[in-house]
TIDO-385385 format. One line per field, with one value per residue (C-alpha): x, y, z; chain; residue in three letters. Coordinates in nm, 3 decimals. Example, Ala and Ser with C-alpha at 12.3 -4.5 7.8 and 13.67 -1.06 7.14 Angstrom:
2
u	[1.230 1.367]
v	[-0.450 -0.106]
w	[0.780 0.714]
chain	[A A]
res	[Ala Ser]
! end
This chain:
499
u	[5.781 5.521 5.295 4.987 5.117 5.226 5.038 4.694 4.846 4.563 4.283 4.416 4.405 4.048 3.963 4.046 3.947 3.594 3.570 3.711 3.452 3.233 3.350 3.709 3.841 4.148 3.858 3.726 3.398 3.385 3.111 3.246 3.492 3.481 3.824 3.744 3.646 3.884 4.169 3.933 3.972 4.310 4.410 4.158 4.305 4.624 4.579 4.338 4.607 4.903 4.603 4.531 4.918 4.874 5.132 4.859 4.474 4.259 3.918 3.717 3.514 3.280 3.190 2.802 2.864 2.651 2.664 3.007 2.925 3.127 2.865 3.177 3.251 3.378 3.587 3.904 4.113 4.416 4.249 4.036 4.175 4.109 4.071 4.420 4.567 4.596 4.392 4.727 4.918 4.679 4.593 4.968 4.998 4.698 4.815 5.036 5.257 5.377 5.159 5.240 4.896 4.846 4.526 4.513 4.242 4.178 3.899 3.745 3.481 3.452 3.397 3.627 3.711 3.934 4.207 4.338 4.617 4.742 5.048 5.035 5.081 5.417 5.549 5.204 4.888 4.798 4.609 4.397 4.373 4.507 4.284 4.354 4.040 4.026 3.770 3.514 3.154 3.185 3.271 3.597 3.548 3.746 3.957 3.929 3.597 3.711 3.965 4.079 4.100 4.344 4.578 4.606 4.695 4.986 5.116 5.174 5.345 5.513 5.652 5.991 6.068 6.300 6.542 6.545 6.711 7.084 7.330 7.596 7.645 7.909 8.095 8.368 8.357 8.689 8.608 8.263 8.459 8.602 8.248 8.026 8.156 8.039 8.235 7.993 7.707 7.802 7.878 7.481 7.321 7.452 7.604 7.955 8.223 8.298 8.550 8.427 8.349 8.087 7.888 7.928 7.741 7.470 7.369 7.425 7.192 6.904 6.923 6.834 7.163 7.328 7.213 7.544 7.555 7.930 8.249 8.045 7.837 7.507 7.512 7.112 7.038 6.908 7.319 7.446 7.191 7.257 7.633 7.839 8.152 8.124 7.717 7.854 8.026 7.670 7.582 7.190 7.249 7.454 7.190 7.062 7.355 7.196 7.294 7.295 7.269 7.324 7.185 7.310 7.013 6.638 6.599 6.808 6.977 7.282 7.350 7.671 7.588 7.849 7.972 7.688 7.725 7.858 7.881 7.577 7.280 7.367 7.711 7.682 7.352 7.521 7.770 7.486 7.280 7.565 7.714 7.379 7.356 7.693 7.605 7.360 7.521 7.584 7.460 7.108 6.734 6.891 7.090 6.911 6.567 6.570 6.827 6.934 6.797 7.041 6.963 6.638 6.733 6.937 6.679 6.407 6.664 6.756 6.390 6.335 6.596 6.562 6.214 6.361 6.552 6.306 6.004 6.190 6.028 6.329 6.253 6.239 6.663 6.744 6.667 6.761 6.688 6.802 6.891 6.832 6.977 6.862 6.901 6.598 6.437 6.566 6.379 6.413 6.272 6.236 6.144 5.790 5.425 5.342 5.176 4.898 4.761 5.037 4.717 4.747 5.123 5.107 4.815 4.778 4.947 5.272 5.316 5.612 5.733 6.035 5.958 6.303 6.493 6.230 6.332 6.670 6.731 6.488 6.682 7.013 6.871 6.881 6.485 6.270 6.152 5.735 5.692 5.729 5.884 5.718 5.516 5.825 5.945 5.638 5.689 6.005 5.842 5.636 5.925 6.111 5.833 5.903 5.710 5.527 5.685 5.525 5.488 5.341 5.398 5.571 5.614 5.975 5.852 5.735 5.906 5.934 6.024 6.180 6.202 6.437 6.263 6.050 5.811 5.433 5.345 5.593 5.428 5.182 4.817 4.879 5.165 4.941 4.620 4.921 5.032 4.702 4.616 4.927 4.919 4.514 4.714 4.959 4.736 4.495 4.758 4.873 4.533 4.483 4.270 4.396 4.224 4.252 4.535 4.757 4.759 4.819 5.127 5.198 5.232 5.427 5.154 5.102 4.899 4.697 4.345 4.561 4.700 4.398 4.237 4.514 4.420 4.076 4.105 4.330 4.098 3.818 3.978 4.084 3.787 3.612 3.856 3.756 4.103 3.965 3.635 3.482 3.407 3.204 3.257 2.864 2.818 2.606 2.688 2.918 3.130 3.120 3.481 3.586 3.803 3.938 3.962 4.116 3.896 3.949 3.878 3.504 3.291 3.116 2.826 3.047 2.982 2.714 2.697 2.561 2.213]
v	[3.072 3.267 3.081 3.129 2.944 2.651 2.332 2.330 2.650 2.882 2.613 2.574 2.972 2.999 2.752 2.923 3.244 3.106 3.029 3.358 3.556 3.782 4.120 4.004 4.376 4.233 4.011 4.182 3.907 4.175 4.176 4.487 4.479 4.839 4.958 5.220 5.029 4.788 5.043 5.203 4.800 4.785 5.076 4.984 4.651 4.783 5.012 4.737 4.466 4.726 4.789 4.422 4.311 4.106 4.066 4.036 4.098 3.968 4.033 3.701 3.756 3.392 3.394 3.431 3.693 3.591 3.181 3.241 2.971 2.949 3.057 3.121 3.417 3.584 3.834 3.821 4.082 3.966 4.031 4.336 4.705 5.040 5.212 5.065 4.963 4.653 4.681 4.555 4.809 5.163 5.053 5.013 5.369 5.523 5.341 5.529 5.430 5.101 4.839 4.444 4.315 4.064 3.870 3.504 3.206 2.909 2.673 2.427 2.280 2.341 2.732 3.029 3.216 3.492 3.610 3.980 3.927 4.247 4.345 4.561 4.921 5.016 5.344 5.538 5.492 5.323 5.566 5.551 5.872 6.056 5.981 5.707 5.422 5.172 4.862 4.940 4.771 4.571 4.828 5.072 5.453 5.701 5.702 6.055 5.960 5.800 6.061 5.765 5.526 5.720 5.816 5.453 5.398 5.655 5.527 5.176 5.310 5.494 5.263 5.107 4.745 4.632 4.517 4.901 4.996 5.103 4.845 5.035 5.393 5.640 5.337 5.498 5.337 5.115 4.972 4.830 4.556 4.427 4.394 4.315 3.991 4.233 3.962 3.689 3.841 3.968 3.598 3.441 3.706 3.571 3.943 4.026 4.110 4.524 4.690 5.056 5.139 5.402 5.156 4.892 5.086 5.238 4.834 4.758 5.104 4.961 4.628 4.800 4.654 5.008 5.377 5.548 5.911 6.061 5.956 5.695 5.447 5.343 4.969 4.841 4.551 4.381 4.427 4.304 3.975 3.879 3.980 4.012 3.851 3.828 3.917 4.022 4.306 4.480 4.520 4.469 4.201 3.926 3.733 3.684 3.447 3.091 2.921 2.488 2.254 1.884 1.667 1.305 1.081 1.172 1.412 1.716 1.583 1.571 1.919 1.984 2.352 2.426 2.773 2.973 3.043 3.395 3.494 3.665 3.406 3.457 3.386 3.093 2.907 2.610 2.540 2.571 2.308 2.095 2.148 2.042 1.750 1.660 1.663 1.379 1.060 0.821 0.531 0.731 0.653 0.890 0.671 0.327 0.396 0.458 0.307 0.610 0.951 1.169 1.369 1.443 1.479 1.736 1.900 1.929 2.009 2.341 2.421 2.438 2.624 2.906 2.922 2.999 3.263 3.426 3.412 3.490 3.796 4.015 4.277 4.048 4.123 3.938 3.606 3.417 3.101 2.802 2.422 2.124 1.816 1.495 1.106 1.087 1.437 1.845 2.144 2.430 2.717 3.124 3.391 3.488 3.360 3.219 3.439 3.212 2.922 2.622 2.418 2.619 2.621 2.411 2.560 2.910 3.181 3.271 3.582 3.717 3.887 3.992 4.035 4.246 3.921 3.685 3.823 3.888 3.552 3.467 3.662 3.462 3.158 3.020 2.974 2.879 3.175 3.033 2.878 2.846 2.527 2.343 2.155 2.028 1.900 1.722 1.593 1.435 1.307 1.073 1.010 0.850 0.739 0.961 1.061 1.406 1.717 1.894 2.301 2.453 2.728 2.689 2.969 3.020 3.140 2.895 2.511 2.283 1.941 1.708 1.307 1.004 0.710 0.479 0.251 0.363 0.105 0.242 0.631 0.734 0.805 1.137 1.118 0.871 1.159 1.397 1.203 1.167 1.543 1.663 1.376 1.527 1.897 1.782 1.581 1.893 2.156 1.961 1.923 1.574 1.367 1.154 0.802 0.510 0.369 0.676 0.715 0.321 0.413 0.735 0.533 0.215 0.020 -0.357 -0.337 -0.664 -0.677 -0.608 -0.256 -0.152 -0.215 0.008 0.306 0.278 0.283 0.636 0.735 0.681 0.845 1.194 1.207 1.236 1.403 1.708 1.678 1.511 1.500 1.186 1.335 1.072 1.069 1.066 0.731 0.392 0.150 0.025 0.315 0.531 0.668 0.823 1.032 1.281 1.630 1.844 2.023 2.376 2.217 2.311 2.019 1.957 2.183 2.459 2.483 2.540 2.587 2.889 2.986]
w	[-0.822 -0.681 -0.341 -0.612 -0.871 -0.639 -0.746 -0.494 -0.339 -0.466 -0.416 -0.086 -0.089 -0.107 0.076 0.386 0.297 0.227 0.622 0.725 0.932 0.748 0.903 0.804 0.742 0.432 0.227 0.023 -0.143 -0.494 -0.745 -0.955 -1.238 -1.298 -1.337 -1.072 -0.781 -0.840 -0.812 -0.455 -0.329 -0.390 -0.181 0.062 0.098 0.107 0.398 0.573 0.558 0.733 1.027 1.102 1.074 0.740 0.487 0.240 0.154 -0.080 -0.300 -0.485 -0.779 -0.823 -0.451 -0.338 -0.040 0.245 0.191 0.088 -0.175 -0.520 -0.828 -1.060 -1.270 -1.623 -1.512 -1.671 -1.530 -1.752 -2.065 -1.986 -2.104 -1.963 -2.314 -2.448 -2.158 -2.001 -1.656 -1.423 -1.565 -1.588 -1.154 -1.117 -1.229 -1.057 -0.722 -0.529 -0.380 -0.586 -0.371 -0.511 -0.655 -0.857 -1.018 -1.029 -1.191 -0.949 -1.109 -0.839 -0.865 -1.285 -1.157 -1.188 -0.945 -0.919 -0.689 -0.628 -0.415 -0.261 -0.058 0.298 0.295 0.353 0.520 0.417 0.294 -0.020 -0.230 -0.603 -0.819 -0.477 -0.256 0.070 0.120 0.389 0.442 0.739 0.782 0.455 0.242 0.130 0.224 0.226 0.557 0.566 0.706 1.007 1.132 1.454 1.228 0.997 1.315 1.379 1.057 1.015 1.388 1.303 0.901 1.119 1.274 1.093 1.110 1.354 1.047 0.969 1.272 1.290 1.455 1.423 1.312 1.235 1.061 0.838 0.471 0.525 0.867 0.710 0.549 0.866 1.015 0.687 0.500 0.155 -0.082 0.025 -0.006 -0.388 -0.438 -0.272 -0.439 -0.778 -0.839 -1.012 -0.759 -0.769 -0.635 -0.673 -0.312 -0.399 -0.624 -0.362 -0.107 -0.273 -0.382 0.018 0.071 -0.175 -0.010 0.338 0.440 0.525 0.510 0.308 0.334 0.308 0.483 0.747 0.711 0.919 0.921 0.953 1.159 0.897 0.764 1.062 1.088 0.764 0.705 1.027 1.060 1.422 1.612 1.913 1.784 1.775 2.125 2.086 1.841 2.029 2.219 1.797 1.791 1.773 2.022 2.007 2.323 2.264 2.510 2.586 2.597 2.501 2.822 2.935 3.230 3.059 2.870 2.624 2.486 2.167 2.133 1.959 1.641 1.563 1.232 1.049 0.884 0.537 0.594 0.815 0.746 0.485 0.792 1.096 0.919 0.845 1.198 1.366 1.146 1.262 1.641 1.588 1.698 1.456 1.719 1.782 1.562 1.306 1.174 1.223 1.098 0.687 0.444 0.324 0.532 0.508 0.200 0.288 0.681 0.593 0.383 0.673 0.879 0.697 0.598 0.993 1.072 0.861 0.967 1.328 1.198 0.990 1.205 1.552 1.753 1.640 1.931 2.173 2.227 2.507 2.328 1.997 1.806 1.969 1.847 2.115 1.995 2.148 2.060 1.915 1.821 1.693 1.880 1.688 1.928 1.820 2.045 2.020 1.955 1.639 1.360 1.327 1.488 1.461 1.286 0.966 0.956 0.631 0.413 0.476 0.289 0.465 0.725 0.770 1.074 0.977 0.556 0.457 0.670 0.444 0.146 0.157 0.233 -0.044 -0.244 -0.145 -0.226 0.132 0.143 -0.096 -0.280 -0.257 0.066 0.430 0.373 0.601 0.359 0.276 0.592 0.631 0.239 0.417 0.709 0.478 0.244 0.484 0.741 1.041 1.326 1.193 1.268 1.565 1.561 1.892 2.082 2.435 2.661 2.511 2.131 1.880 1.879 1.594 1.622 1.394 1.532 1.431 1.225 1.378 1.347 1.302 1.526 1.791 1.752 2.053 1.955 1.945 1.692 1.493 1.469 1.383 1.082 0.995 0.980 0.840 0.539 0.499 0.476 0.249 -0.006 0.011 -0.104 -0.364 -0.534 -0.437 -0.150 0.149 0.134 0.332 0.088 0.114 0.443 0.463 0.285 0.422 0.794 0.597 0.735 0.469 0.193 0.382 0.592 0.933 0.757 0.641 0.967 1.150 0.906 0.949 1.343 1.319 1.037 1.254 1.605 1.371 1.226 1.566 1.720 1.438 1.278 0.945 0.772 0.529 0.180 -0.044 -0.389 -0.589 -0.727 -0.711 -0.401 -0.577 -0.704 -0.449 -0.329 -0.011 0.030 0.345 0.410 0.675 0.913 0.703 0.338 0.210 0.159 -0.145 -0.017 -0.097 -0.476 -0.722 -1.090 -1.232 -1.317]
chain	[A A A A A A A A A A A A A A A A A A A A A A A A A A A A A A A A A A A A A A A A A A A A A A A A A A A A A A A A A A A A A A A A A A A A A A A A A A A A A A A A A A A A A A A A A A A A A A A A A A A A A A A A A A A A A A A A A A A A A A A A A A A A A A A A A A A A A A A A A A A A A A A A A A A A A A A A A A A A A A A A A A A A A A A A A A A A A A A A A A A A A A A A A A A A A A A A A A A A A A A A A A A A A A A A A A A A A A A A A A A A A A A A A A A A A A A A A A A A A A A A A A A A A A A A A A A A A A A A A A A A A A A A A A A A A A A A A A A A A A A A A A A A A A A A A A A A A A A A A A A A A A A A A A A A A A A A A A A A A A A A A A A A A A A A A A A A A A A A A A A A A A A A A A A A A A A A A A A A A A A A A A A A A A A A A A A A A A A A A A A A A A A A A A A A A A A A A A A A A A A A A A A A A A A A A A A A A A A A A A A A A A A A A A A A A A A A A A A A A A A A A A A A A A A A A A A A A A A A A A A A A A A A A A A A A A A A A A A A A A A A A A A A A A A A A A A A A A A A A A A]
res	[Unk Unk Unk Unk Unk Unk Unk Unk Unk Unk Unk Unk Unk Unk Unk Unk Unk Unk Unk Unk Unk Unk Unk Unk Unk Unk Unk Unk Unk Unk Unk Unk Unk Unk Unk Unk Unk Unk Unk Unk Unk Unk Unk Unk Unk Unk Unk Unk Unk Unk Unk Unk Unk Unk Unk Unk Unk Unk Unk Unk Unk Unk Unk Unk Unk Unk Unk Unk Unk Unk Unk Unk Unk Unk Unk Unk Unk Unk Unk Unk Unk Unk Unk Unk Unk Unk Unk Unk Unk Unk Unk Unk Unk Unk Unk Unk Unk Unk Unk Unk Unk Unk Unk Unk Unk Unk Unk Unk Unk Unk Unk Unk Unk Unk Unk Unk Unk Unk Unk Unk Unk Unk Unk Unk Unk Unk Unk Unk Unk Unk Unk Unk Unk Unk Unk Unk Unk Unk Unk Unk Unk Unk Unk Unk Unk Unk Unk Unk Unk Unk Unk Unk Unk Unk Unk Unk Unk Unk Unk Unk Unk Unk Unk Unk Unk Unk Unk Unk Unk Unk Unk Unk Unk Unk Unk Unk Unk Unk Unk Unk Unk Unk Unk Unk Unk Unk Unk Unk Unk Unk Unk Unk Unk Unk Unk Unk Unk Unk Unk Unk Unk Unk Unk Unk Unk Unk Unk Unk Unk Unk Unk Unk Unk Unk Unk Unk Unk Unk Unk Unk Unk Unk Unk Unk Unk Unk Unk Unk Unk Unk Unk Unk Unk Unk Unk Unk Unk Unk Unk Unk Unk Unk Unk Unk Unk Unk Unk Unk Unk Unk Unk Unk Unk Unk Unk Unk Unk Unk Unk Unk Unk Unk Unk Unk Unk Unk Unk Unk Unk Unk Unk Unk Unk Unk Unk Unk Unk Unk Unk Unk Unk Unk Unk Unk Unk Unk Unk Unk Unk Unk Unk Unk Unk Unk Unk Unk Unk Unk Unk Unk Unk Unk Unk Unk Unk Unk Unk Unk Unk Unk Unk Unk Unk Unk Unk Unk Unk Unk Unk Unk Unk Unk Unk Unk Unk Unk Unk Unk Unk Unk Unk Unk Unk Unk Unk Unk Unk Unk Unk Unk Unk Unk Unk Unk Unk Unk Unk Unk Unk Unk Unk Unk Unk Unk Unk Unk Unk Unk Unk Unk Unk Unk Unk Unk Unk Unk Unk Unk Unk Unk Unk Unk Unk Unk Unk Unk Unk Unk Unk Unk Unk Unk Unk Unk Unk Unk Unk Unk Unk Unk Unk Unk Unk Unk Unk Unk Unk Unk Unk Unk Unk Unk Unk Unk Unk Unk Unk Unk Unk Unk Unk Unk Unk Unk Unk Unk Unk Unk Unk Unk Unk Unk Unk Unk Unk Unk Unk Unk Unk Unk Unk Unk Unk Unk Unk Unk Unk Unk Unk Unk Unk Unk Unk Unk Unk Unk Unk Unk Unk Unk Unk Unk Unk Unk Unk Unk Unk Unk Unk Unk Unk Unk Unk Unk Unk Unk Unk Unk Unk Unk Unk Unk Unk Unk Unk Unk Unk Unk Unk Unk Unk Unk Unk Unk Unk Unk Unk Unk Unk Unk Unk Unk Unk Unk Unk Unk Unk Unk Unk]
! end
């Protein structure tokens, strides 16, 4: 399932693009359905997103440009032909090279907008009937026309992921079994075991996993991350090991660090998760707090942890994820500032670091193949009445942390705005509203005068605090409902009908 079809997902979408800045460079606010000029703003977009580090850019049709209001629209991009050919298809073959784009309806409001999604540059410029556009001063131009601004361009193309890089080269074909578990990755991929060693490799040499040419073998590092038997057999690789410290007690006085686990992600993620599940004691919060949190424990607790593998600063090489296990809390920690502001973990649009790592392990079914999963995690917070998650960035990388039950009344203030905020996130992205009542529930508070009370206090603190906004349903005195909205959701204000 793709992030726009995800229930709320595309709402959620537009939402934030609405409150981008107007000289955003990858937005694109479009008025033309001409064939043409949609094929210039898709390699404009293209090029723009690879120069501002985006994994994707976007163009709305239905938006008023400088109120960045929603008036609607009739474009149908899905239906429309370029003389007998479906639109998708005749830019797909005008676009060179293949750039992922894809149009998508969101109605909000009871108006249509649309949604060109479109993927980064990769490796060189995007170009439309031959010819390479960019987005500068509101508008696509040729880059041609800004002769700096194409250099910069071609330097960062030129620049190849760190997952591209060679581990290990000169390996000769027989000695790559002995370093590459190849069998298991045939097997997570879903693929039928082969034992011709030429076909083998040139599927490993698709996958980016190893660059084949003759009697050796290049092994890439995104091969040896994903597949090695043993990490430190790649010199630059071996601090990518995770390594897990369990702490007795709530504070790090008292240190027990396991051996770090060696073998490549894909190979070893089931029995990572599992073995950091296994290090909680069975005496700690964990295991006092729900009746039955296990399952979805378990869940959260893989969801985070591939994050930390996936969104790690892969050139930063003298560090690697790491797992602190306490009494009462998991830190999962990667090397290297956040992508985006912690905030907006949960509803924007996910940004890859690392995308070949992403999807490979997409592609092995060891993420979820829409989302950054952390919507999830928080899904489980409220399932089983946790603390919320936290995600901030610490001068070690990027830290998420997961905490045993306990009571809402036992969570600090802080924890209490948190859950408040996160529950507004979560309701918004699912196409639904936080009110008092499911937030009463979300903290387990009674359904009596003394819970609703409680609600209404944290309500009240977020809400000034600039976490939350009060939306108020139209109606008589009587009928009126409120509802609450997270600090990035449009109010009402933000739509009108057509003329």
């Amino acid at each position: 399932m793709n992030p726009l079809e995800y229930p709320g997902y595309l709402t959620s979408l537009v939402d934030r693009l609405l409150f981008s800045p107007n000289d955003t460079r990858w937005l694109e606010i479009a008025r033309s359905v001409n064939p043409d000029d949609i094929g210039i703003s898709i390699s404009a977009l293209a090029n723009s997103a690879a120069l501002h580090a985006k994994t994707h850019a976007y163009a709305l049709w239905g938006i008023e440009d400088r109120r960045r209001t929603i008036t609607g629209t009739r474009f149908t991009p899905l239906a429309m032909k370029k003389g007998d050919e479906p639109l998708a298809h005749w830019l797909g073959r005008l676009i060179k090279p293949q750039i992922d784009f894809r149009f998508c309806k969101a109605t909000i409001g009871g108006l249509q907008v649309i949604v060109l999604q479109v993927g980064h540059a990769f490796k060189r410029p995007a170009t439309f009937k031959g010819i390479e556009y960019v987005r500068n001063d509101g508008r696509a131009i040729c880059i041609d026309e800004k002769p700096s601004l194409k250099q910069r361009l071609l330097d960062i193309l030129d620049e190849a992921p760190f997952e591209e890089d060679i581990a290990k080269d000169r390996v000769e074909g027989g000695r790559i079994m002995r370093l590459l578990d190849i069998p298991t990755w045939f097997r997570l991929a879903g693929l039928a075991a082969i034992t011709d060693e030429r076909i083998v490799f040139q599927m490993l040499h698709k996958a980016g996993l190893i660059r084949a040419g003759g009697r050796y073998v290049d092994i890439t590092n995104l091969g040896a991350l994903l597949l090695a038997r043993n990490l430190s057999q790649f010199d630059h690789l071996k601090h990518k090991m995770v390594r897990i410290v369990r702490y007795r007690g709530r504070d790090r006085k008292r240190p027990c660090e396991r051996p770090p686990h060696r073998k490549g992600y894909a190979l070893g993620f089931a029995s990572l998760a599992k073995r950091i599940r296994s290090l909680l004691p069975k005496t700690s919060a964990f295991a006092t707090g729900h009746p039955r949190p296990d399952a979805g424990l378990e869940a959260a607790i893989r969801e985070l942890l591939i994050n930390a593998l996936v969104h790690q600063d892969l050139r930063i090489i003298d560090e690697g994820p790491q797992v602190d296990v306490f009494d009462d809390r998991i830190e999962f920690t990667n090397p290297g500032k956040a992508v985006m502001d912690p905030a907006r973990f949960v509803d924007s649009p996910p940004e890859y670091r690392n995308e070949a790592l992403a999807s490979q392990t997409r592609g092995l079914g060891i993420r979820a193949a829409w989302d950054s999963g952390l919507d999830k995690v928080i899904a489980i917070a409220e399932r089983l009445h946790l603390p919320p998650p936290l995600f901030e960035e610490t001068s070690k990388g990027t830290k998420a942390t997961l905490y045993a039950p306990r009571a809402s009344m036992e969570m600090s203030g802080g924890e209490r705005l948190r859950a408040c905020y996160q529950h507004a996130c979560l309701r918004q992205i699912t196409g639904q509203t936080m009110t008092c009542a499911s937030f009463r529930r979300r903290m387990g508070f009674e359904e009596d005068e003394n819970g609703t009370k409680a609600s209404a206090r944290i309500l009240k603190k977020a809400s000034d605090a600039g976490l939350v906004a009060l939306e108020t349903i139209d109606g008589d005195q009587d009928h009126r409902r409120e509802s609450w909205l997270p600090f990035w959701a449009p109010r009402k204000s933000n739509f009108i009908a057509l003329e």
